[in-house]
C-alpha positions as CSV (number, residue, x, y, z in Angstrom):
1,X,-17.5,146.3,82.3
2,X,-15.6,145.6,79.1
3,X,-13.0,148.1,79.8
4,X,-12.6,146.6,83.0
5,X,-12.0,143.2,81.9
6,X,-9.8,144.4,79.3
7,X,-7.5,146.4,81.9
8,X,-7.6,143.8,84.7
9,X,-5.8,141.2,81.7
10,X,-3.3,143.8,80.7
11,X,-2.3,144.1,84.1
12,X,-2.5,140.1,84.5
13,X,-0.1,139.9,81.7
14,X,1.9,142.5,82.7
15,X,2.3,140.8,86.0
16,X,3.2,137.7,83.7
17,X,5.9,138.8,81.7
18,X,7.3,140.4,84.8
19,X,7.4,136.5,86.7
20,X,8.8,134.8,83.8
21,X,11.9,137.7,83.5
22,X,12.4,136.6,87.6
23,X,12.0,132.9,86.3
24,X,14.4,133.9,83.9
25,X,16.8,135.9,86.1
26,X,16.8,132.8,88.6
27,X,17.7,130.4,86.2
28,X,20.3,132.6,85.4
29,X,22.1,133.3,88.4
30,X,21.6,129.1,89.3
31,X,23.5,128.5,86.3
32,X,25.7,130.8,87.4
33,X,26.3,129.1,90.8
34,X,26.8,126.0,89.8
35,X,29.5,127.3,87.1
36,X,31.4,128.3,90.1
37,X,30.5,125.0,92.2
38,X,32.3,123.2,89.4
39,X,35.2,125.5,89.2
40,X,35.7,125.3,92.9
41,X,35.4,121.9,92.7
42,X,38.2,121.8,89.7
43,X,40.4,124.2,92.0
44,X,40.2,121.8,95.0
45,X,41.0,118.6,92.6
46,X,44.1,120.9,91.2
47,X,44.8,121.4,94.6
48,X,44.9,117.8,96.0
49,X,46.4,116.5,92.6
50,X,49.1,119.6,93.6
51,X,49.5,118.6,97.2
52,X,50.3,114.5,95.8
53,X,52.8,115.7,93.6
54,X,54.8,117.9,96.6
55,X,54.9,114.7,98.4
56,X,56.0,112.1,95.9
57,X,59.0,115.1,95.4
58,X,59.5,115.0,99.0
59,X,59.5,111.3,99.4
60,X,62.2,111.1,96.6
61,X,64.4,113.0,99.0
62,X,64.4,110.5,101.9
63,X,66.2,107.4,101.1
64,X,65.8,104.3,103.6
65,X,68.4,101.7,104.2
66,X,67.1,98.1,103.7
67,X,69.8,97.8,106.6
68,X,71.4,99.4,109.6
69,X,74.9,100.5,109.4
70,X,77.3,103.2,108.5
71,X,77.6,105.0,105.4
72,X,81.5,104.5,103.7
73,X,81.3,106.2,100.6
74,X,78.4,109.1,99.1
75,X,78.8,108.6,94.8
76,X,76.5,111.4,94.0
77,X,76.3,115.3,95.1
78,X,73.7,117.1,96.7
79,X,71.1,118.6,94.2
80,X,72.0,116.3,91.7
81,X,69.0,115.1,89.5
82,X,69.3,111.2,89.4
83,X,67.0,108.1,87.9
84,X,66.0,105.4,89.3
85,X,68.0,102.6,89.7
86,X,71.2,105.3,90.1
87,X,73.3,104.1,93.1
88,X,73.3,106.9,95.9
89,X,76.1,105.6,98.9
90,X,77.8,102.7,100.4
91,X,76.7,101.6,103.5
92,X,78.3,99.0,105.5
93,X,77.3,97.6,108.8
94,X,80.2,97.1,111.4
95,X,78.8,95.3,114.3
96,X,80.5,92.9,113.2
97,X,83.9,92.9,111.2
98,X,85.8,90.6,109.4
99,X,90.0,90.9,110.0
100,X,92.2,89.2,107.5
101,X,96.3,89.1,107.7
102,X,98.9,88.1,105.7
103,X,100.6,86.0,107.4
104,X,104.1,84.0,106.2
105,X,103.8,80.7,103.9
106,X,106.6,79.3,106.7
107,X,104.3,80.3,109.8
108,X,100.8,79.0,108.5
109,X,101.2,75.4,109.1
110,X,101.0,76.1,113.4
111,X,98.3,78.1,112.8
112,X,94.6,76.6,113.5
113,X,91.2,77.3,113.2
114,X,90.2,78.0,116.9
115,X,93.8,80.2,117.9
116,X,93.2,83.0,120.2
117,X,94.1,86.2,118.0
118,X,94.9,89.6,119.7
119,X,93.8,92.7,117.6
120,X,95.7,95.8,118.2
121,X,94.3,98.8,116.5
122,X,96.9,101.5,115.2
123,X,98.0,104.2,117.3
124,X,95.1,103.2,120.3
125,X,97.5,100.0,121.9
126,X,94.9,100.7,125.3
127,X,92.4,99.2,123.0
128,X,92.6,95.5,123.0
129,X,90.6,92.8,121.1
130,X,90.2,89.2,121.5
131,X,89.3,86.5,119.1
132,X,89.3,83.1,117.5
133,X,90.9,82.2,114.1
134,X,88.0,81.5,111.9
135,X,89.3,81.3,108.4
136,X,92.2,80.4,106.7
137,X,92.6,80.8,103.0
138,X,95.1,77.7,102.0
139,X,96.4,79.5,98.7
140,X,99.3,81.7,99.0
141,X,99.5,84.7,97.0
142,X,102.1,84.0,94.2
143,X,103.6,88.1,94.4
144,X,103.9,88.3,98.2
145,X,103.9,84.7,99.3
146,X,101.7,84.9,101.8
147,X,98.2,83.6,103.2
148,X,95.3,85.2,104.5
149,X,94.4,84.4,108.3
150,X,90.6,85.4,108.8
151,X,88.9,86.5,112.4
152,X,85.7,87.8,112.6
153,X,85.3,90.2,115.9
154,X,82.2,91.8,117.6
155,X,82.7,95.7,117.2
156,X,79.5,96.6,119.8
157,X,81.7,99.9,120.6
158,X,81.9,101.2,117.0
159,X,86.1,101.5,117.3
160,X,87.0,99.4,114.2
161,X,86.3,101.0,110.7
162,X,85.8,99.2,107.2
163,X,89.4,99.8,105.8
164,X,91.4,100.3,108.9
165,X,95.2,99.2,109.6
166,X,95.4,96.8,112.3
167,X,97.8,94.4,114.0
168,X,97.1,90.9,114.6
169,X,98.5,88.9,117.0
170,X,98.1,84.9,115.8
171,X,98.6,82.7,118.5
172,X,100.8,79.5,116.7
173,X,100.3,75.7,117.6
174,X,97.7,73.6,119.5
175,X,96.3,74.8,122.6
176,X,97.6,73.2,125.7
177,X,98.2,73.5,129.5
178,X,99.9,76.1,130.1
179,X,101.0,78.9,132.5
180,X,101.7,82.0,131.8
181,X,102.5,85.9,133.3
182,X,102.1,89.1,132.4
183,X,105.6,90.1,131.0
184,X,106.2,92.8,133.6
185,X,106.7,90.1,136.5
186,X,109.4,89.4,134.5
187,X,113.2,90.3,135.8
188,X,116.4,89.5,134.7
189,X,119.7,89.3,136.5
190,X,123.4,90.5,136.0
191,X,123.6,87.5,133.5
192,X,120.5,88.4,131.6
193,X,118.6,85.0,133.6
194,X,115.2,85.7,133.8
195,X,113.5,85.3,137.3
196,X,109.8,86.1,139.1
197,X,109.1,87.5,142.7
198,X,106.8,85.1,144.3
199,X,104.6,86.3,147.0
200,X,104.8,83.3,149.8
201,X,104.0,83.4,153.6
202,X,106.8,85.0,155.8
203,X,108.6,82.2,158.2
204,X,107.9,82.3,161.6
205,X,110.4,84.6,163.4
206,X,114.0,83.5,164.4
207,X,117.1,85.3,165.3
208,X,117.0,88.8,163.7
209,X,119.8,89.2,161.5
210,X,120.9,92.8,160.5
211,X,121.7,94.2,157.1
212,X,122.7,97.6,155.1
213,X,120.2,98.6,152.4
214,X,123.5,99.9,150.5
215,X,125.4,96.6,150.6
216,X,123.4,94.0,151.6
217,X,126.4,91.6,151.9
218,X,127.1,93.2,155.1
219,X,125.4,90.9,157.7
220,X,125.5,91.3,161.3
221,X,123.4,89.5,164.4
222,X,123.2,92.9,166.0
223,X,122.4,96.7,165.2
224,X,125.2,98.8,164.8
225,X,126.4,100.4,161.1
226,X,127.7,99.5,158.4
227,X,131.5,99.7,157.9
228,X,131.4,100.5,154.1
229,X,128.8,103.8,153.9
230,X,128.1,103.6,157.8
231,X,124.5,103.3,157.4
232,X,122.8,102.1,160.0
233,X,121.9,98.3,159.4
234,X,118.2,97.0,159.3
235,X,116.4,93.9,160.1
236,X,117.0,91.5,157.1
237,X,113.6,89.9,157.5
238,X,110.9,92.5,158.4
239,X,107.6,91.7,159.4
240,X,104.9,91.1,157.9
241,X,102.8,88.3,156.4
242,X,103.4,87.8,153.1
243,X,107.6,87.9,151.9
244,X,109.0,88.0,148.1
245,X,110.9,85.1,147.2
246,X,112.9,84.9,143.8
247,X,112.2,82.1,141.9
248,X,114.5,81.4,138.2
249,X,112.1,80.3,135.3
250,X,112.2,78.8,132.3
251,X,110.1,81.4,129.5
252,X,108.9,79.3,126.5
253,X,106.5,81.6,124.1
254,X,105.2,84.9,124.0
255,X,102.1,87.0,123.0
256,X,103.8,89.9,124.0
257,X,101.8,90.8,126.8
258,X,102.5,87.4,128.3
259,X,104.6,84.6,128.8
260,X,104.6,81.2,129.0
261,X,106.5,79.9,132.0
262,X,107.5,76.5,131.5
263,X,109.5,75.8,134.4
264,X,110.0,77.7,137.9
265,X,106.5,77.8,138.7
266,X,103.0,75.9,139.4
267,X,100.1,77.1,138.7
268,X,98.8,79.0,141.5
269,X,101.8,80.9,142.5
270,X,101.5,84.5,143.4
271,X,103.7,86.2,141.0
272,X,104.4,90.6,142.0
273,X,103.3,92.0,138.6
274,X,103.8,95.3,139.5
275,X,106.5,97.4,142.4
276,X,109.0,94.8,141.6
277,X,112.1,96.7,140.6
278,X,113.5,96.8,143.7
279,X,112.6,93.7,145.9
280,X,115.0,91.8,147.2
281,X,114.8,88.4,149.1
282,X,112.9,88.5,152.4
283,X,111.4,91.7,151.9
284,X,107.7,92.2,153.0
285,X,105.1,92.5,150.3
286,X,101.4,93.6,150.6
287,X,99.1,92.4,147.2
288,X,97.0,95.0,146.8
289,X,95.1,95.4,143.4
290,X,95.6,98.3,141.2
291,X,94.1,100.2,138.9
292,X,94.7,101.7,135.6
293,X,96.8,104.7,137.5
294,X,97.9,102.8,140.4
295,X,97.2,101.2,143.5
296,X,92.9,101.9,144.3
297,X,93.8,101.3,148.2
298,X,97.3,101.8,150.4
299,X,98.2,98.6,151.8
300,X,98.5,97.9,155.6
301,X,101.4,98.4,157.6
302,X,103.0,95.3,158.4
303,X,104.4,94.6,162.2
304,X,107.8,95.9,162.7
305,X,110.7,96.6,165.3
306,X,109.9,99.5,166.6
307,X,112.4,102.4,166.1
308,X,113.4,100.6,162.9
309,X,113.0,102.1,159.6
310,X,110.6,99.8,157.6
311,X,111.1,100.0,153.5
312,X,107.8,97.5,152.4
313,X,106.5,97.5,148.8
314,X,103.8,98.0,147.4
315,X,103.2,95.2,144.9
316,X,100.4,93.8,142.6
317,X,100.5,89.9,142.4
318,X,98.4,88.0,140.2
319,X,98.3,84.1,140.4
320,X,99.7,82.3,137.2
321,X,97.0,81.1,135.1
322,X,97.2,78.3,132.5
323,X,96.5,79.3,129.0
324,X,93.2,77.2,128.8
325,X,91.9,79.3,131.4
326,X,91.9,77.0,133.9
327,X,91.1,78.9,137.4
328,X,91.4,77.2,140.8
329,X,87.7,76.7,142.4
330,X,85.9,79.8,143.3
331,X,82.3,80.1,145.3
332,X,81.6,82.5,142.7
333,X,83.0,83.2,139.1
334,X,83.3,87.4,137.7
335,X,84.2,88.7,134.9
336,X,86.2,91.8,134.3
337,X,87.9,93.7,131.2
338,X,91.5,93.4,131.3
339,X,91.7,97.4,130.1
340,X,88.6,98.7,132.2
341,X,89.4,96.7,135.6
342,X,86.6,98.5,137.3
343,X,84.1,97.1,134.9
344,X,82.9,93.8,136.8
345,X,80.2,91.2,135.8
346,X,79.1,87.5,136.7
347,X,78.5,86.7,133.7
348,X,80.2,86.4,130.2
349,X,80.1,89.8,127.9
350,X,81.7,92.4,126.2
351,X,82.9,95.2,127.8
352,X,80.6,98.1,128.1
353,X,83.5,101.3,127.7
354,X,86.1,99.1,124.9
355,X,84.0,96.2,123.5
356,X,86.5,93.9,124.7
357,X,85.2,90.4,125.8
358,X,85.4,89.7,129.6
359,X,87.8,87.8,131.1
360,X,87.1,85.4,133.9
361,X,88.7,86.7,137.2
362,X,90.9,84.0,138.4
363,X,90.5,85.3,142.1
364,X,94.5,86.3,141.5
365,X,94.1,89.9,142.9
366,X,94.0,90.2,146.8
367,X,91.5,92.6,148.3
């Protein structure tokens, strides 16, 4: 029973030693796992830490403007390593501009705050701008003797640029009544006399008196031809409702698009702006309004003699305006761009193609 005993505790201890080696073992390979817990865990930290660094670089290489606007000038290169603080671009916004001229120490004292100022830009004259003195600098520059006229213009359409060569029309003196025309109604005889064709309503008929195109001198109360070319002579008066009539004037100032009338005319007057260079007295006109390329309709035959040949012109008139803009009573007031004529509005704006503030629409065109 002894040897028994004996073997069944060698075999207990046996058994022993063999569980603490697992115990062993396990403790092992735990230590083991949780070595590489912690280095995955320093991997993923090295990682993130990594992944923080890739975007602070990548935000450095976007640079926000406090601002909107347009970027004039670039002061470092691409690639270039810089420090904070180190000045990148220019940037400018140009809704808004600000216009200065050097205008003449002699012209200056006409000029107010308020004067309509034209802005021309160089080597576009089909784009106009419009706007009000603002600023004048009463100091005149001791090397060029001259003083700086300020206007500050709305640029919406992105056509003016920081730095760019205008021309600036200054309208002189106080505003006042005025009326005015665009200078193409403008004619001049053999004498150099200026002179307007004024749309008015044709006369009721009386006895027809006969003409020649060619020498208009010739006169006759009955067809037959002329005896200088032999022509045969048409009606001096041709029909129709509306006749040109040649009025003398008296021009006073310019902007050079227009000019003041300041005698010859009252305001209201249909003016031919356009087809004028060859009316003569009596002939028959037909307003019509045109476009930037021309007439947008053909007017309407006017009544004539039959068998007759009928010469009638196609004309644009335009009713003189006052400078203040005065317009005779309308049911309804539009707007319209005087280089985009097609662009219309009822209310006050800038014009959507140009920029260019809209005009009121003094009802001078006939439709």
């Amino acid at each position: 029973m002894v040897g028994a005993a004996e073997a069944q505790l060698a075999q207990a201890e046996l058994e022993a030693q063999a569980m603490t080696a697992s115990v062993r073992r396990a403790s092992a390979a735990l230590r083991t796992a949780q070595m590489k817990l912690q280095r995955a865990a320093a991997m993923q930290q090295q990682a993130e830490a990594t992944h923080r660094t890739e975007a602070i670089i990548t935000d450095y290489t976007q640079v926000t403007a406090p601002v909107s606007g347009v970027i004039t000038e670039r002061l470092v290169s691409p690639g270039t390593l810089v420090m904070p603080g180190t000045v990148l671009f220019k940037l400018r916004t140009i809704d808004r501009m600000r216009l200065q001229a050097s205008v003449a120490e002699a012209d200056v004292p006409g000029i107010r705050v308020g004067n309509p100022v034209t802005v021309i830009i160089s080597g576009n004259t089909n784009y106009l701008l419009r706007a009000p003195v603002t600023s004048i600098f009463r100091a005149a520059d001791p090397r060029t003797r001259t003083v700086t006229v300020e206007a500050i213009v709305n640029n919406h359409a992105g056509k003016l640029l920081p730095g760019q060569y205008v021309v600036m029309e200054i309208a002189r003196g106080t505003l006042r009544p005025a009326i005015t025309v665009p200078l193409s109604a403008i004619r001049r005889d053999g004498d150099g006399k200026p002179y307007v064709w004024v749309v008015t309503e044709a006369q009721p008929k009386g006895k027809t008196i006969y003409t020649c195109v060619m020498h208009p001198e010739v006169q006759s109360d009955k067809l037959g031809k002329c005896p200088k070319c032999g022509m045969d002579l048409v009606p001096k008066q041709r029909g129709g409702r509306f006749t040109a009539r040649r009025v003398k004037v008296v021009l006073g100032e310019t902007s050079g698009r227009r000019v003041e009338v300041r005698a010859g005319l009252r305001e209201g007057d249909e003016v031919v702006t356009r087809g004028n260079e060859y009316l003569k007295e009596g002939d028959a006109v037909t307003p019509v309004e045109w476009g930037i390329t021309g007439p947008k309709r053909l007017p309407q035959p006017s009544d004539a003699m039959p068998s007759m040949p009928r010469m009638e012109h196609d004309t644009h008139s335009q009713r003189a305006p006052t400078s203040n803009h005065q317009e005779p009573h309308t049911s309804k007031t539009t707007y319209t761009c005087p280089i985009h004529p097609e662009v219309r509005s009822d209310k006050p704006g800038d014009c959507p193609e140009c920029g260019m503030r809209l005009e009121k629409d003094g009802g001078g065109h006939s439709h």
